[in-house]
N, C-alpha and C positions, 0 to 999 in steps of 0.2 A: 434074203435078197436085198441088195440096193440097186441105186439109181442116181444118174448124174443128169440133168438139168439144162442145157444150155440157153443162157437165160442175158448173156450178158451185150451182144450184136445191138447194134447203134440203130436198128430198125430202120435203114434210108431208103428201103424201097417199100416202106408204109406208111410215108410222109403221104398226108398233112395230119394223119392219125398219131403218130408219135413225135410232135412237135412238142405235145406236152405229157409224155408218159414213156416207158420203155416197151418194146412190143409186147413183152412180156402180159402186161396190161393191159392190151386191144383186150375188146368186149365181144364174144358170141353172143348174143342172143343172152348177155346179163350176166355171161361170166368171162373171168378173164383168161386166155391163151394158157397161163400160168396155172389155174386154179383148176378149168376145164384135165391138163396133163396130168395133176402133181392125183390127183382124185381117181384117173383113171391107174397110173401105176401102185398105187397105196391098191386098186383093188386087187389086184394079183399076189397081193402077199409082201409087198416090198414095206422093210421096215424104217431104212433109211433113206433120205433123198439128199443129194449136195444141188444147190442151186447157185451156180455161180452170175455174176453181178459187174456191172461195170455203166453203162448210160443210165444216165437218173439211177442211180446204184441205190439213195437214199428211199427211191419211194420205193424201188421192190422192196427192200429188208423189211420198211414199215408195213408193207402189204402182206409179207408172211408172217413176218411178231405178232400184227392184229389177231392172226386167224389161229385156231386151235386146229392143226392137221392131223390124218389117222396113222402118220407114221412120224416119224423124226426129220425136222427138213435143218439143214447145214448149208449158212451160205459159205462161198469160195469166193475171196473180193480180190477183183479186179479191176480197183477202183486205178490203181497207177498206170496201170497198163493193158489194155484192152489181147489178147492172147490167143484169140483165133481157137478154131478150135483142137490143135494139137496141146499148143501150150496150154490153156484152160483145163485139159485132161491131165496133164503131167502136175500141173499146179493145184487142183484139185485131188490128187491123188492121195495124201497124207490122211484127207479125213476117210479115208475109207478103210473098212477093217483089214482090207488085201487078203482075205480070206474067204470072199466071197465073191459070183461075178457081178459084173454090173452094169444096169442097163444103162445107156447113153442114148438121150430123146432130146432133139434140137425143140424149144420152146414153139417154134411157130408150125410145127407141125402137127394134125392132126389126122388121124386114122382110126380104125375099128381093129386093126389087129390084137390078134389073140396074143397077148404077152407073156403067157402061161407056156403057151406051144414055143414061142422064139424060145423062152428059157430055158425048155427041155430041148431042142433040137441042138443050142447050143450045146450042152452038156452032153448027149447024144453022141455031137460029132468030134469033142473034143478040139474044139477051135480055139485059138488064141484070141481072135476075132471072128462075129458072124454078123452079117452085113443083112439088113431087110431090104433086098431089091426088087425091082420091078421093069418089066419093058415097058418102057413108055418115052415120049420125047424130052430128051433131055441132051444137052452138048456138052455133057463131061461125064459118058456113059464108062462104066469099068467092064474091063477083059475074066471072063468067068472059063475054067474049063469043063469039060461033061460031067465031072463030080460037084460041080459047085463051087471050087475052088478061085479063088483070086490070080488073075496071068497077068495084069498090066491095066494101063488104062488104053481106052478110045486115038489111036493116031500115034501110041507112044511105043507100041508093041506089035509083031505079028499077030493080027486076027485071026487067019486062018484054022477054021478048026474052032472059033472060041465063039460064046455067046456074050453078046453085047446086053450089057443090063443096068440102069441107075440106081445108086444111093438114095433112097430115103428120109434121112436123114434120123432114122434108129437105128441102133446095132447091142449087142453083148460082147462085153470084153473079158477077158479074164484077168486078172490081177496081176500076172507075170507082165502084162503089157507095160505098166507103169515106170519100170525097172527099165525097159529097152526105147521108151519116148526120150528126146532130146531134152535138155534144161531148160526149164521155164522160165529163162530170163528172156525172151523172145519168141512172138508170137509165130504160128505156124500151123498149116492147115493139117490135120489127121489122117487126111486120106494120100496125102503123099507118105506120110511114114507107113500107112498098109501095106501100099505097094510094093515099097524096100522090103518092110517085111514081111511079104507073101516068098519072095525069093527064099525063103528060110525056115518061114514059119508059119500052120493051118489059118488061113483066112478066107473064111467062108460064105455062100450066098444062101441066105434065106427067102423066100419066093412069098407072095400071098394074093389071091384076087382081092385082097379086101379094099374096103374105103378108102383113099387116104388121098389129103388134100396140102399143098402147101401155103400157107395162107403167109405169103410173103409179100403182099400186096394190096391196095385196100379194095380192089375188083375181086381179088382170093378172100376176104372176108366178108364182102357181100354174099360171093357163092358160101362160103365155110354158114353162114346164116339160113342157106335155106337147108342143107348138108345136113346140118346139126341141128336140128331142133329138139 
């Protein structure tokens, strides 16, 4: 199994925390955003990780060269061009073996999801993509139909008939993805390319009551603080 990282966001809604670090870097309770993710996906078996990089690009790399990880971690520099996370995927995509699927975990997010079970459901359902969602308040919720399947987003689509559910900000992709994302000479959001390609192609929703926190804020890392101990 691998894993892709998103690690490289300019962290502007964790200011005055990241004035001097990349979020990546905010601290739990003595670990960082980064170290807290990369620890929990190595437990489920994953042997490669890409971490891709672009704000204070120099002290993440320094911050993963220092440390001995239990799988293989790969940065992706995005040091010229910051890539959003479409591009970051498509630009990312070389180091990976495209042989296998791979999980895609936004750095500032944390949860207790089973990543064992996403891996299997994925494979399971034969998804192109499979999306960890959840109902909860969010203003760019996506259009799901009674199987799971991806319809559209929130305002952009006939509702009717469809469940409203947000992104997470983890999912499983499978390798063919890579080949149908746009060039990565230009940055671009990931979840516009679903959409396109839900018209075509299995992109599915994964459900979980578990944990999960956005710590995109530094009121969300106070909570993530008492969350996670």
């Amino acid at each position: 199994m691998e894993a892709f990282v998103l690690a490289a966001g300019m962290g502007s809604r964790l200011r005055p925390l990241t004035n001097d670090r990349p979020k990546a870097l905010v601290e739990i309770n003595g670990k960082t955003l980064l170290e807290i993710n990369l620890l929990k996906i190595a437990a489920v078996g994953v042997k490669h990780c890409v971490v891709n990089v672009h704000y204070m690009a120099d002290k993440l790399v320094e911050f993963i060269e220092a440390r001995e990880w239990p799988m293989d971690v790969t940065i992706s520099d995005e040091r010229d061009m910051l890539l959003d996370t479409g591009g970051a995927l498509k630009h990312a995509s070389p180091l990976f073996s495209g042989k296998e699927p791979v999980l895609v975990h936004n750095v500032d997010v944390l949860s207790d999801i089973d990543l064992t079970e996403l891996f299997d459901y994925h494979r399971k359902k034969g998804n192109l993509v499979t999306l960890f969602t959840k109902d909860r308040d969010s203003k760019r919720k996506l259009l799901f139909d009674k199987t799971g399947q991806l319809r559209g987003r929130s305002g952009l689509s006939d509702e009717n008939n469809l469940i409203l559910l947000a992104f997470n900000g983890i999912s499983v992709v499978d390798p063919k993805l890579f080949d149908l994302l746009p060039a990565d000479d230009h940055p671009y959001p990931i979840i516009d390319c679903y959409v396109e390609l839900s018209k075509t192609h299995p992109i599915g929703c994964y459900t979980s009551s578990c944990q999960w926190l956005d710590v995109g804020t530094p009121e969300a890392v106070e909570k993530a603080k008492m969350l996670w101990k």
